[in-house]
DSSP file (Angstrom, degrees, kcal/mol; ACC not computed):
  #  RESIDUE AA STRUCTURE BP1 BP2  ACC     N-H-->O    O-->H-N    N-H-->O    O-->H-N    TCO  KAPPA ALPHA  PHI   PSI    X-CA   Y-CA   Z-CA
    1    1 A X              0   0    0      0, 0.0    95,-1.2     0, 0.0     2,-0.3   0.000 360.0 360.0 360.0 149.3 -129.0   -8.9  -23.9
    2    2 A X  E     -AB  65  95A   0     63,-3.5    63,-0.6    93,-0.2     2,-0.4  -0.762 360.0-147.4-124.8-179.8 -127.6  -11.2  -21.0
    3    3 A X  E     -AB  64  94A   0     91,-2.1    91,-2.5    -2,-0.3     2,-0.6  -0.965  33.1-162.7-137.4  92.0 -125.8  -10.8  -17.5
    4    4 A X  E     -AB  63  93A   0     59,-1.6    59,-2.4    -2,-0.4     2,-0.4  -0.917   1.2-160.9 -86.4 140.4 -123.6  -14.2  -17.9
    5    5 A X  E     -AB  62  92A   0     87,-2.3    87,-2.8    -2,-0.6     2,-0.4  -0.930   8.6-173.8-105.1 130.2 -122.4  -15.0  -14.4
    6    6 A X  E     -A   61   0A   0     55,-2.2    55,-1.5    -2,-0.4     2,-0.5  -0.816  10.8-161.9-119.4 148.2 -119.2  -17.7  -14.5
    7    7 A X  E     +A   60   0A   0     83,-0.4     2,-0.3    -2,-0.4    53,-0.2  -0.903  32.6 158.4-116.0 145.1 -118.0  -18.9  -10.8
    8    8 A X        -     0   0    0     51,-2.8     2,-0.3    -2,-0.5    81,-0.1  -0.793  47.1 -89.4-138.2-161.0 -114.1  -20.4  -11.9
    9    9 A X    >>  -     0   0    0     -2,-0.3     3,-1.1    49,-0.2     4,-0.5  -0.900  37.5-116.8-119.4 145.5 -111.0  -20.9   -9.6
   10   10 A X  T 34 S+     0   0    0     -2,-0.3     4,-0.2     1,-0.3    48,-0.1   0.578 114.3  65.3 -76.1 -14.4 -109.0  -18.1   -9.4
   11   11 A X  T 34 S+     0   0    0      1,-0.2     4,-0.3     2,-0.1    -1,-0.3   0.433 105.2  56.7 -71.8  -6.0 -105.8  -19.7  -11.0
   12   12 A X  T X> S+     0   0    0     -3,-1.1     3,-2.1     1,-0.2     4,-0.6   0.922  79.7  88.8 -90.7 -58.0 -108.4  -19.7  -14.2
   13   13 A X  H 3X S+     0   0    0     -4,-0.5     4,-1.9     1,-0.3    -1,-0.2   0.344  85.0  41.6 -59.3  -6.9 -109.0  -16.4  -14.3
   14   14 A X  H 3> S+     0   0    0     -4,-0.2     4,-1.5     2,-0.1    -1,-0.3   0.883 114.3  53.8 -68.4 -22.0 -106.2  -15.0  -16.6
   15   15 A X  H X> S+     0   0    0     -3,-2.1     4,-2.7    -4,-0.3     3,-1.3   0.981 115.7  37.3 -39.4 -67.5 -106.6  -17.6  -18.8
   16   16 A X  H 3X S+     0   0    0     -4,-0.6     4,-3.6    64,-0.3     5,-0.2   0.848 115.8  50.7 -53.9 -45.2 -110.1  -17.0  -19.1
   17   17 A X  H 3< S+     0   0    0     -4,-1.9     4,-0.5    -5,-0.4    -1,-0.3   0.780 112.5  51.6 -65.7 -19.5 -109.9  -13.2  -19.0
   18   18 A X  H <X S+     0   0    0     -4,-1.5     4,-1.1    -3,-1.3    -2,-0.2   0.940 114.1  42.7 -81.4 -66.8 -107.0  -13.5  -21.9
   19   19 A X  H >X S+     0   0    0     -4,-2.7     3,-1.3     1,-0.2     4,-1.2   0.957 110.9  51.3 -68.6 -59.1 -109.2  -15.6  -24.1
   20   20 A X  H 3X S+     0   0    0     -4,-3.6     4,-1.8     2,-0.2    -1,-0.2   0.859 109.6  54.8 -54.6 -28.3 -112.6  -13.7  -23.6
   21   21 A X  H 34 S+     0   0    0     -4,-0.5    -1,-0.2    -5,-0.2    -2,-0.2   0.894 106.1  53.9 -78.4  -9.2 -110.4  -10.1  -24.6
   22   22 A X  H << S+     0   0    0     -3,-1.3    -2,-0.2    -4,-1.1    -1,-0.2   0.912 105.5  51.2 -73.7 -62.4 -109.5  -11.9  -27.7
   23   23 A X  H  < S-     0   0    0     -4,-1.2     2,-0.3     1,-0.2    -2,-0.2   0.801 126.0 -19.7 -13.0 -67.4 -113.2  -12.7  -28.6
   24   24 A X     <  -     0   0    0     -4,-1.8     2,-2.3     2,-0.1    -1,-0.2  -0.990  55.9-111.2-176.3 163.5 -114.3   -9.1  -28.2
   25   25 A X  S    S+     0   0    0     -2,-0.3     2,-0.4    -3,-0.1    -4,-0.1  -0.370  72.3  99.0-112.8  84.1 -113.7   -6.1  -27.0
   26   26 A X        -     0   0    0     -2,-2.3    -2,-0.1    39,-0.0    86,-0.1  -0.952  67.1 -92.8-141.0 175.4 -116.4   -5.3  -24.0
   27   27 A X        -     0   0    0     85,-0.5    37,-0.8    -2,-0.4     2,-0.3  -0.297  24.2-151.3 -86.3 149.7 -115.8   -5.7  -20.2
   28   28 A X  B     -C   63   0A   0     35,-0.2    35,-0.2    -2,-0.1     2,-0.2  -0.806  15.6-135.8-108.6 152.7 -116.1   -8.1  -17.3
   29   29 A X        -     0   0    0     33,-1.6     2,-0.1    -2,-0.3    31,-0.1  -0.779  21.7-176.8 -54.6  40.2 -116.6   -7.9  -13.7
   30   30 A X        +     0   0    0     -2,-0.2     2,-0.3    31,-0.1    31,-0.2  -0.411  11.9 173.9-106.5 128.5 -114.0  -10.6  -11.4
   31   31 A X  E     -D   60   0A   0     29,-1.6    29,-2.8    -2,-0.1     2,-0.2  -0.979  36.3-121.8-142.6 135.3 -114.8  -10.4   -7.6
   32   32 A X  E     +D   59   0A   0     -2,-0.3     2,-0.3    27,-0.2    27,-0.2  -0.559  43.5 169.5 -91.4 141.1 -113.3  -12.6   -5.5
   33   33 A X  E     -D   58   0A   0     25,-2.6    25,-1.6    -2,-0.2     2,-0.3  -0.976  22.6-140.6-170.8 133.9 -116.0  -14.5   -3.8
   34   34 A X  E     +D   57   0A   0     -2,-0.3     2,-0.3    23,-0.2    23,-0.2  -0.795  40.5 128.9-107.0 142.0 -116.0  -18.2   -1.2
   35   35 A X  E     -D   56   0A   0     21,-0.9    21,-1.9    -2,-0.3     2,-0.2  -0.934  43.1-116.6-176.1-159.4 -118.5  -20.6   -1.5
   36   36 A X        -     0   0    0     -2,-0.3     2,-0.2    19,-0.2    19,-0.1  -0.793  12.5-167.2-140.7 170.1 -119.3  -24.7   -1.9
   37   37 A X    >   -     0   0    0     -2,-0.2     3,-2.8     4,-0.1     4,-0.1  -0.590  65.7 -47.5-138.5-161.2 -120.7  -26.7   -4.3
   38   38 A X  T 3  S+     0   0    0     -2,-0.2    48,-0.0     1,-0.2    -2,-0.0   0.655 129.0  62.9 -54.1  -5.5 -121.7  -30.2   -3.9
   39   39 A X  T 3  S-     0   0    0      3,-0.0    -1,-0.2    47,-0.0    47,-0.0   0.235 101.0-129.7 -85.2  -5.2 -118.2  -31.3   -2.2
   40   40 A X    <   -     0   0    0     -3,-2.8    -2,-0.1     2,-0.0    -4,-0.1   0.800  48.0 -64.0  61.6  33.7 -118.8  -29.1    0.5
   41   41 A X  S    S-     0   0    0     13,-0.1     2,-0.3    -4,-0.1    13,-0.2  -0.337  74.3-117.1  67.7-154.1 -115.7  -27.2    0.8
   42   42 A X  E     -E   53   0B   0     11,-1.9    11,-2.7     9,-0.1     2,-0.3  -0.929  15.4 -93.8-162.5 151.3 -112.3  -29.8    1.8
   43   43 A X  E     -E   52   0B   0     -2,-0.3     2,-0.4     9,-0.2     9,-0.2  -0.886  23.9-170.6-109.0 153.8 -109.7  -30.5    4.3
   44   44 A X  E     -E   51   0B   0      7,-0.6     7,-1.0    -2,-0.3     2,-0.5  -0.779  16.5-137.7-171.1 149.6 -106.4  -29.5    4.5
   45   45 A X  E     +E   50   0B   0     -2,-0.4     2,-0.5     5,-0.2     5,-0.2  -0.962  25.4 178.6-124.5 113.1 -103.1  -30.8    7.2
   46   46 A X  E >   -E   49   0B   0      3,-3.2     3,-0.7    -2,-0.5    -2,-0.0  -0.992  69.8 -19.2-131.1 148.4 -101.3  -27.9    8.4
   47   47 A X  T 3  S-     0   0    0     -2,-0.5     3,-0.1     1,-0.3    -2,-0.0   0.623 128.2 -53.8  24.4  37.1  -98.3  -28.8   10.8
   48   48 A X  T 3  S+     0   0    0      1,-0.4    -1,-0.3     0, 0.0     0, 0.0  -0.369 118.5 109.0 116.3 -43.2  -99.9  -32.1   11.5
   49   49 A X  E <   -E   46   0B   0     -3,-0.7    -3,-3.2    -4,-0.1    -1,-0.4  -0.272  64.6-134.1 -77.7 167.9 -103.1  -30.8   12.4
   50   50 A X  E     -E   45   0B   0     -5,-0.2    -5,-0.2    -3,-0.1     2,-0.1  -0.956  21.3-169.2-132.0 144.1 -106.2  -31.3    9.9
   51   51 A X  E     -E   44   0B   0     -7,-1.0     2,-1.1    -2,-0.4    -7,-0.6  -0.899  17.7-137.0-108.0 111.1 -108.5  -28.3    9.1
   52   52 A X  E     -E   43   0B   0     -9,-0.2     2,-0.5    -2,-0.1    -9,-0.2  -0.746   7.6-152.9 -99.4 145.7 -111.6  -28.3    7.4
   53   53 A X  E     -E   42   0B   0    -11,-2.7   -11,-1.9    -2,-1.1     3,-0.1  -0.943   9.8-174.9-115.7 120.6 -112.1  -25.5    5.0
   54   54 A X  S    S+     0   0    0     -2,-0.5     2,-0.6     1,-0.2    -1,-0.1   0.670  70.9  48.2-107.6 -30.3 -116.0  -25.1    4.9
   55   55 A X  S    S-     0   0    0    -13,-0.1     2,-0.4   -15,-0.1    -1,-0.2  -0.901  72.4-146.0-112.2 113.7 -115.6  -22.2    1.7
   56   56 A X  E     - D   0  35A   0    -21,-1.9   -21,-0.9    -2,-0.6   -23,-0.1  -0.666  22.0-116.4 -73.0 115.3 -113.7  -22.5   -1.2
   57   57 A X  E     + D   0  34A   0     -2,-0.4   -23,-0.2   -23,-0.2     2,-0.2  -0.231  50.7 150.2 -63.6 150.6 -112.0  -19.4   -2.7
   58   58 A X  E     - D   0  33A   0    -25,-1.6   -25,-2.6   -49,-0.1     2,-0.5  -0.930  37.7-124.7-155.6 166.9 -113.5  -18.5   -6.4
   59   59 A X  E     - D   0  32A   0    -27,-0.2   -51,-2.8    -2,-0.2     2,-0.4  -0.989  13.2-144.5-116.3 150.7 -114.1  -15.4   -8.7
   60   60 A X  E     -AD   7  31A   0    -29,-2.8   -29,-1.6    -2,-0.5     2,-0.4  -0.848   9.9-157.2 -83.5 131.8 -117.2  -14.6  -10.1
   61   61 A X  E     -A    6   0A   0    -55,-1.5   -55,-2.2    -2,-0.4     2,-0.4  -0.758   8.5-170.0 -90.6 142.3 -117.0  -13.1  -13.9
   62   62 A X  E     +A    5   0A   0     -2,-0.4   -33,-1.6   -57,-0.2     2,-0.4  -0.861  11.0 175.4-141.6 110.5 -120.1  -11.2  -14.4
   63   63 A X  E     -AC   4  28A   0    -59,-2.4   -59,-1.6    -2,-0.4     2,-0.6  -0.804  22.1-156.2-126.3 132.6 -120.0  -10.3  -18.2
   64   64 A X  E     +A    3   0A   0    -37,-0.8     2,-0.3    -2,-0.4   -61,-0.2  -0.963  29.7 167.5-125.5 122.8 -123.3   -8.3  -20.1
   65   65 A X  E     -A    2   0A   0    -63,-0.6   -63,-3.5    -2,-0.6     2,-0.1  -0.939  40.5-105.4-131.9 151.4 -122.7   -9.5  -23.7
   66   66 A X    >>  -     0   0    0     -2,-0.3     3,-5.1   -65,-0.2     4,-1.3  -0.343  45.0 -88.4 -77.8 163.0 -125.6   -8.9  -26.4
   67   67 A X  G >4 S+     0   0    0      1,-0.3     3,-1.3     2,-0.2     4,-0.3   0.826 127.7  50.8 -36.9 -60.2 -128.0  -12.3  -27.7
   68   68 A X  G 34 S+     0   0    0      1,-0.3    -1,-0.3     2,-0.1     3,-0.1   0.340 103.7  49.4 -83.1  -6.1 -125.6  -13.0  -30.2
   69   69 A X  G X> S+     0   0    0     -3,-5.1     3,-3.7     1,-0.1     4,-1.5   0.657  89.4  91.2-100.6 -25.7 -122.2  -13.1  -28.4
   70   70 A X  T << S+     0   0    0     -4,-1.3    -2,-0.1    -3,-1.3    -1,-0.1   0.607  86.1  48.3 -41.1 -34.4 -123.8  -15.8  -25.3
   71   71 A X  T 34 S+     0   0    0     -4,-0.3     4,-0.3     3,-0.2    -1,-0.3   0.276 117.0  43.0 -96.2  -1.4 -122.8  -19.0  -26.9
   72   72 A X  T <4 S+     0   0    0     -3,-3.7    -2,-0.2     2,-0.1    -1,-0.1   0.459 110.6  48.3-137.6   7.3 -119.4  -17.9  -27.6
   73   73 A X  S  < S+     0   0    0     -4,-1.5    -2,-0.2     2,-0.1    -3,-0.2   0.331 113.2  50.8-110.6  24.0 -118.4  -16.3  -24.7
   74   74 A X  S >> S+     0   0    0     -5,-0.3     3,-2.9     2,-0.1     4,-1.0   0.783 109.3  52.6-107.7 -59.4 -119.7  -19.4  -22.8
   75   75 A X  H 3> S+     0   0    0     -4,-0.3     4,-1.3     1,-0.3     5,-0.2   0.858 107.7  49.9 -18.1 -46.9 -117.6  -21.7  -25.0
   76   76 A X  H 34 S+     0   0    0      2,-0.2    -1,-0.3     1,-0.1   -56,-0.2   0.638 111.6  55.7 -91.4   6.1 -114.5  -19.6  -24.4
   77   77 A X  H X> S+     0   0    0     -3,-2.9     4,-1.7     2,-0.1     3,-1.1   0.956 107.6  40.8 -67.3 -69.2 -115.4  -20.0  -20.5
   78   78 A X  H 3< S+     0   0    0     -4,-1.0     4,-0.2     1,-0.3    -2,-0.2   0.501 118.0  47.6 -88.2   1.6 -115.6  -23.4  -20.1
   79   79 A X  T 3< S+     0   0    0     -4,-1.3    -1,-0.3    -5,-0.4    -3,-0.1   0.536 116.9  44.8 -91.5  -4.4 -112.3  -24.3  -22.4
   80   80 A X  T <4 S+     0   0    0     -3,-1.1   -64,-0.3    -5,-0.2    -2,-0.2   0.575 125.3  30.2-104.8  -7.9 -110.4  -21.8  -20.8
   81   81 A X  S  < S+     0   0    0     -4,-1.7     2,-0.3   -66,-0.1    -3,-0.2   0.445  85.9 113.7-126.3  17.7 -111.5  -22.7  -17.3
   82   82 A X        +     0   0    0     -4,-0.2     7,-0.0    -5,-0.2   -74,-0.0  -0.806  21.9 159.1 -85.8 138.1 -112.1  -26.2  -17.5
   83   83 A X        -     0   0    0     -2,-0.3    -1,-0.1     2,-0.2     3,-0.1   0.025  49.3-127.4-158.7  -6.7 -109.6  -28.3  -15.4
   84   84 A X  S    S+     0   0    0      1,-0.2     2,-0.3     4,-0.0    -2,-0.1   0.758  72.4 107.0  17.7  38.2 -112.1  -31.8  -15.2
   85   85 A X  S >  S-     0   0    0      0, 0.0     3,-0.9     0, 0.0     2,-0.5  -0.983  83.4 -85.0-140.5 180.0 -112.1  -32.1  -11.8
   86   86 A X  T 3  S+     0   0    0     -2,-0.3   -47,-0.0     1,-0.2     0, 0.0  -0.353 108.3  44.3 -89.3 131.2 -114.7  -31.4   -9.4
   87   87 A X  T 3  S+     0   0    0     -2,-0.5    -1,-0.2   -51,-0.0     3,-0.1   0.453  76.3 135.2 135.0  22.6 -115.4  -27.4   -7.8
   88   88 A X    <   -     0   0    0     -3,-0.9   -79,-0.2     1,-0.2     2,-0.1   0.657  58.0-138.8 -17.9 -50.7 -114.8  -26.1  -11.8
   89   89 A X        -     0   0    0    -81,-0.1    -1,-0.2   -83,-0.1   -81,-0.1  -0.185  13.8 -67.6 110.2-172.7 -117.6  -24.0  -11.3
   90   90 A X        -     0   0    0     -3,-0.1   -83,-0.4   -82,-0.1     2,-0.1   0.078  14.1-152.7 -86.7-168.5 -120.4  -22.8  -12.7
   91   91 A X        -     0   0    0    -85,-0.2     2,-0.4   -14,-0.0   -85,-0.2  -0.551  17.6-177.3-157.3 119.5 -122.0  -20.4  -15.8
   92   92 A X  E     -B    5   0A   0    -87,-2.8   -87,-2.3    -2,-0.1     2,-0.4  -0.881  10.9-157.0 -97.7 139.6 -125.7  -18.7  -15.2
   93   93 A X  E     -B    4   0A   0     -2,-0.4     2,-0.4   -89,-0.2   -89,-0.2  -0.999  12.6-170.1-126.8 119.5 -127.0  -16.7  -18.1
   94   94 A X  E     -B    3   0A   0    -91,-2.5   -91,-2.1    -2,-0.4     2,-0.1  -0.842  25.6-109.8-120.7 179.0 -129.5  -14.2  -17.2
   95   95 A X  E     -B    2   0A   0     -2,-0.4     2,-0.3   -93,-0.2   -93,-0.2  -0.493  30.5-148.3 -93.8 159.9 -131.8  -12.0  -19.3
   96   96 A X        -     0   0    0    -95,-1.2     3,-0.1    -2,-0.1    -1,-0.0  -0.977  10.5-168.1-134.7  91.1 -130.9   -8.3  -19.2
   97   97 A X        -     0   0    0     -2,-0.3     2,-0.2     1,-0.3    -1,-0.0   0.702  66.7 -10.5 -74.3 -24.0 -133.6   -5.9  -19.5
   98   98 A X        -     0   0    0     10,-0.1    -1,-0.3     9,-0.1     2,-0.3  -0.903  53.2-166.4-179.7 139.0 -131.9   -2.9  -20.1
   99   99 A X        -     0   0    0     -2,-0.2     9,-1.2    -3,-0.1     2,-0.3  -0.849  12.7-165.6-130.6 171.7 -128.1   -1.4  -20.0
  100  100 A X  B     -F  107   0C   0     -2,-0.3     2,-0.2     7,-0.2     7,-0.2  -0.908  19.4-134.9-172.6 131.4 -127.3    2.4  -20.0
  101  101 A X     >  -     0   0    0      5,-1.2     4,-0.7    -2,-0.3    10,-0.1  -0.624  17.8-154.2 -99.4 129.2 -123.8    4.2  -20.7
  102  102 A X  T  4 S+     0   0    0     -2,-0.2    -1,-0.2     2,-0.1     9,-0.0   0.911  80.1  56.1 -91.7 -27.1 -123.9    6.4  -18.2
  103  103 A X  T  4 S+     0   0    0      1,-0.2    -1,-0.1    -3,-0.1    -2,-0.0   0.897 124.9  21.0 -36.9 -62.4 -121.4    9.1  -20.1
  104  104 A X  T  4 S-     0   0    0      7,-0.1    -1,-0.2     2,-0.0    -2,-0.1   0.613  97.5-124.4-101.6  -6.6 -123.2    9.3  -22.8
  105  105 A X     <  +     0   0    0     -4,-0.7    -3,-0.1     1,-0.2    -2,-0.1   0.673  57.3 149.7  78.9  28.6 -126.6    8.2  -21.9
  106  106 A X        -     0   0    0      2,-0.1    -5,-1.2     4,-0.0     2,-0.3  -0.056  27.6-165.4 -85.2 153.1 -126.5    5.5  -24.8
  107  107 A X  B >   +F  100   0C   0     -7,-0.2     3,-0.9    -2,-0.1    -7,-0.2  -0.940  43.5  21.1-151.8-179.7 -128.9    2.1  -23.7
  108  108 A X  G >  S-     0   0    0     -9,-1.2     3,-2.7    -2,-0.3     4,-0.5   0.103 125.3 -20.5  31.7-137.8 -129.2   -1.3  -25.0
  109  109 A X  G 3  S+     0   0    0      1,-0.2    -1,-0.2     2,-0.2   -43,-0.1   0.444 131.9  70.3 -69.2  11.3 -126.6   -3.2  -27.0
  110  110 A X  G <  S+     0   0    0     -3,-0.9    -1,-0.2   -11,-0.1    -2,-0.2   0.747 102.3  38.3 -49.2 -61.7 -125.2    0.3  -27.7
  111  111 A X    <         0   0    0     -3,-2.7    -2,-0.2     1,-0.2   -11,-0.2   0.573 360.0 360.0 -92.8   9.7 -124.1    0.9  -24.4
  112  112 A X              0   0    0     -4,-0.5   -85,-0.5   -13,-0.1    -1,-0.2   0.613 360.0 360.0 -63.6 360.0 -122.6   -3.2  -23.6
């Protein structure tokens, strides 16, 4: 099992969230979440004056999909949130040692 974690732009996420429920039917995470990437947040002219904006709004998706779903719910990330320009964001896949339904007390890819 994995934990993928997807950074987007928040104007992605229904897209993204639309196309992943179509895929399969197990849950995400979205938390709305600032940070920078290599462009270092941006600047921005309100009523003449210019502002630098040091964090960039994003959500993180935090998704726990079993080995065999990872390569195709990271496919339907980055075509449904790809925009080719730069602050697009990210996808981390981490290992997942162990998940547990807490209702029923169900574990591994049982309880995804």
């Amino acid at each position: 099992m994995k934990i993928i974690k997807a950074v987007i732009n928040p104007f992605k996420l229904d897209p993204v969230r639309e196309a992943l429920s179509e895929l399969s039917a197990f849950g995400l995470t979205a938390t709305e979440i600032k940070g920078y990437g290599r462009q270092k947040g941006h600047k921005e002219t309100y009523r003449g004056a210019e502002y630098e904006i040091s964090y960039v709004p994003k959500i993180m998706l935090e998704i726990a999909v079993s080995d065999d779903l990872v390569d195709d719910v990271v496919n339907v990330i980055i075509k449904n949130a790809k925009s080719n320009t730069v602050g697009d964001g990210k996808i981390f896949i981490i290992p997942l040692n162990e998940a547990i339904r807490i209702r029923t007390s169900e574990t591994g890819d049982v309880a995804l």
